[in-house]
N, C-alpha and C positions, 0 to 999 in steps of 0.2 A: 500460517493459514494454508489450510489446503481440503483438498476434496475426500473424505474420508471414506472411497468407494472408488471401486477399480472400472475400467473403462468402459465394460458390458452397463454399467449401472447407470453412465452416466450417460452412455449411448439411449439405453432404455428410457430414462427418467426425461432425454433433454432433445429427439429422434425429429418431434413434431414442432420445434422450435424452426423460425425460417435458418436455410441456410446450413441447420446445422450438420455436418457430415460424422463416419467413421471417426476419422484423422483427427477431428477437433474434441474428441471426446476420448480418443488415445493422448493430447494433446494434456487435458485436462484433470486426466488421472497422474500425469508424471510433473503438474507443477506445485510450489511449492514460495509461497512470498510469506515473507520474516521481515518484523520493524521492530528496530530495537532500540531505546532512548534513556539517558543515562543524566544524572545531576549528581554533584557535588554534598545535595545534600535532600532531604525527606522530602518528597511529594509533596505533601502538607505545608511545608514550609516557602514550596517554591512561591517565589511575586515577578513581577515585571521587568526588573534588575538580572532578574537570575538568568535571562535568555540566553544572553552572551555567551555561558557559562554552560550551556546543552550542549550534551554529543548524545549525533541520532544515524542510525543507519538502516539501511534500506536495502534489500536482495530479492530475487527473482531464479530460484536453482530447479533443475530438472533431475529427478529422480536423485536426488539430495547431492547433487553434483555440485562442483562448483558452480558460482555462481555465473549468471549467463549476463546479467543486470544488478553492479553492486552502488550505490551511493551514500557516498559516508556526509557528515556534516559537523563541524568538529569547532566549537566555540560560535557559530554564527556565521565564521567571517569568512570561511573557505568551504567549498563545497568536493569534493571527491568525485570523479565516478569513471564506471567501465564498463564496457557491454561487448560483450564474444558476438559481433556484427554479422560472422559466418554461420551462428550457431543458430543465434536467431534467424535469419534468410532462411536455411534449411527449413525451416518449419513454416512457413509459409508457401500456399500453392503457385503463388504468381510464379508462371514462366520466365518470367523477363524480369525476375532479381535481379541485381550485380553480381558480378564474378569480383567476392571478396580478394579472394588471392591474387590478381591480377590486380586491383585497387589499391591492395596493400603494396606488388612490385614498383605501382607508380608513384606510391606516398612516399616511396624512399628517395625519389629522386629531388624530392622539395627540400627548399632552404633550412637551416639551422631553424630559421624565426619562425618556422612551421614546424617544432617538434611537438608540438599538443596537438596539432593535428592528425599527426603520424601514429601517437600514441593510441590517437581514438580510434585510429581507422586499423591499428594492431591488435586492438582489444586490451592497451593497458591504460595504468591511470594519467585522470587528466585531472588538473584541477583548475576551478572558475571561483574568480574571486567576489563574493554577491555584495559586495558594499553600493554596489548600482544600483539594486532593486530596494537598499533598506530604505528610501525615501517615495517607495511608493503608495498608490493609493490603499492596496488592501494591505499594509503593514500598520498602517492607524487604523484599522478596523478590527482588531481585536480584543479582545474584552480583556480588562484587567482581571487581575489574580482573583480578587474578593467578586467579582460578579459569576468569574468560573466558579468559585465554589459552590455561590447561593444557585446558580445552574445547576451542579452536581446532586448539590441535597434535593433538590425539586424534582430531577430523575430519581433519585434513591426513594424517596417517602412514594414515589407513586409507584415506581414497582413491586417496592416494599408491602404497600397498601394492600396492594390487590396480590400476590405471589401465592399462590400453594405450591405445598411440597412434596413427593413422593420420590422416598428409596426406591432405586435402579438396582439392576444386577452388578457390580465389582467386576469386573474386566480389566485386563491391563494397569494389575497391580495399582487401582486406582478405585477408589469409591465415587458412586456416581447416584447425584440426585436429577429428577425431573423439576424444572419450575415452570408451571405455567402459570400465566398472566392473563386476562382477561383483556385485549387490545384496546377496544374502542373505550372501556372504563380509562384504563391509566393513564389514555394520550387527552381525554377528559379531564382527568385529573391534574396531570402537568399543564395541560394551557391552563388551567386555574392557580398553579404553583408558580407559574409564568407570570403571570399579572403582574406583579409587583415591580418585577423587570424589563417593562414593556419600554419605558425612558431610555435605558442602557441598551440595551438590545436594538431598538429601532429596527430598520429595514429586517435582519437576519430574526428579528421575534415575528415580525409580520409575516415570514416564508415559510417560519415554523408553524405557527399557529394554522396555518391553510393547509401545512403538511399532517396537524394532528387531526385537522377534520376531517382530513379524506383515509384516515384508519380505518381498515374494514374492522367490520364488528366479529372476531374471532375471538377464541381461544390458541396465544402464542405458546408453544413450547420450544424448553434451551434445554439438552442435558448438561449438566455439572461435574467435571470432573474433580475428585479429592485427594490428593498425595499427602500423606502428613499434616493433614487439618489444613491445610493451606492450596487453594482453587489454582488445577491444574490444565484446565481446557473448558473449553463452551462449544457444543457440539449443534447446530441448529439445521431442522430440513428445513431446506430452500424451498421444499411443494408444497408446505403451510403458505405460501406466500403466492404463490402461479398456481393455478389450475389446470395450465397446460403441463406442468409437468408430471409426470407419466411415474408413481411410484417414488421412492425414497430419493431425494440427494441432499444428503451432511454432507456440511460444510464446518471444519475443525478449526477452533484459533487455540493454540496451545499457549500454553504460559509458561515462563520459566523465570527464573530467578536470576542462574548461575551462566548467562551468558558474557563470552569476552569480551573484551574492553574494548570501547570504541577507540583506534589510533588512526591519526592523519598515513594513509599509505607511502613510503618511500618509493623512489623515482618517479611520480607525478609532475607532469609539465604541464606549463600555464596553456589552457587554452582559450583563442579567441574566436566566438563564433564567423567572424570577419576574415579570418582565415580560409574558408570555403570557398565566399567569394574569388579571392586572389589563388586558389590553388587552379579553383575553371580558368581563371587569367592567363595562367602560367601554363597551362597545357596548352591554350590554344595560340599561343604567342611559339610554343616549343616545334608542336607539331602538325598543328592544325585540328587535330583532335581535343575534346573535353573530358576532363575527368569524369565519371559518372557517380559522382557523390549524389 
């Protein structure tokens, strides 16, 4: 997913927004977030069983660079991640970031049993084991397999319902249709395609249902992209949606197929968020100064 217009565009389009400056709109045109999630076996066939059995990852890259923000997830049970902490600081205006490299000299003075700490604050992997959180509240809050689906088909026939079509110009080796949708009809439609679900659903149907009433009454467009009969991006202006914004800004989710395999990263060390604590401990016991994590 990314902004599919260069910085003047998005300066232009986004100028009158509070806050917004130059730098976040140079900021904007060079990011660049990829989710990618992987099963064992067909879509269609996934159920409740199958979760365990997901790899999903997760990146954040600036001008298709490595990544800055990567997180892997790899069967449920272990989680991945890493973030270029200097990389990121740089990009923000606060005066008074840390002095990563200086952070980093002093993480190397902490114990062995703080090497996920060390790893984090280097920018390589750490891994956190989530068997803690699987017994929380919002993990019984998800809807089994068969209610996802009767969900799915309920978006599909209402979109479906109401969609017109019109051929686009062929650009970038890719065929391209227009759909638009009639808004205020189809979010009409699914809360009537909703009903049935209202039991299953509970609270999350009741926040939708108040979510489809406040639909403005528009006409939505999505461009379609087509690579080999098979949908290769969805390209939507965000100023269908704001008024305040000032001219065109696409916004691209590309598709792909043929991305790499999701693998647990080697040299990942366990990290423990309670490590933090004890690393301010250990400085101020060393030298009377504190870490400035």
């Amino acid at each position: 997913m990314h902004f599919d217009a260069d910085a003047d565009t998005i300066y232009k389009a986004l100028r009158d927004e509070e806050d917004f400056e130059r730098r976040d709109a140079d900021m904007l045109a060079e990011l660049k977030l990829s989710y990618q999630v992987a099963y064992d076996k067909p879509l269609k066939d996934i159920g409740p069983d199958d979760e365990d059995g997901a790899r999903a990852a997760f990146a954040i890259s600036r001008n298709g660079g490595k990544p800055m923000v990567e997180v892997r997830s790899v069967g449920g049970k272990k989680l991945y991640a890493r973030a270029d902490l200097k990389t990121l600081a740089a990009m923000s205006p606060d005066p008074d970031k840390p002095d990563f490299d200086e952070l980093a000299r002093k993480a190397e003075q902490l114990p062995p049993s703080m090497d996920g700490l060390k790893n984090a604050l280097r920018g390589e992997w750490i891994v956190l084991d989530t068997s803690a959180f699987q017994d929380s509240p919002s993990a019984g809050n998800r809807l089994d397999a068969k209610t996802q689906q009767q969900v799915f088909r309920a978006v599909g026939k209402a979109l479906g319902d109401n969609a017109k079509y019109k051929a686009a110009p062929a650009r970038d080796g890719a065929d391209h249709v227009k759909v638009t949708v009639p808004a205020k009809k189809a979010a009409k439609e699914l809360a009537d395609g909703l009903k049935p679900l209202a039991d299953k659903l509970g609270t999350k149907g009741d926040k939708l249902s108040r979510d489809l009433d406040d639909v403005p009454d528009q006409d939505v467009t999505v461009d379609v992209a087509i690579k080999n009969g098979t949908v290769s991006g969805l390209t939507v202006d965000l100023a269908q949606f704001d008024k305040k914004i000032k001219g065109e800004l696409p916004l691209t989710f590309g598709i792909r197929a043929d991305a790499p395999t999701i693998e647990a990263p080697s040299g990942a060390k366990e990290f423990n968020p309670k490590d933090i604590v004890g690393a301010y401990m250990l400085a101020d016991r060393k030298d009377g100064t504190t870490m400035p994590i």
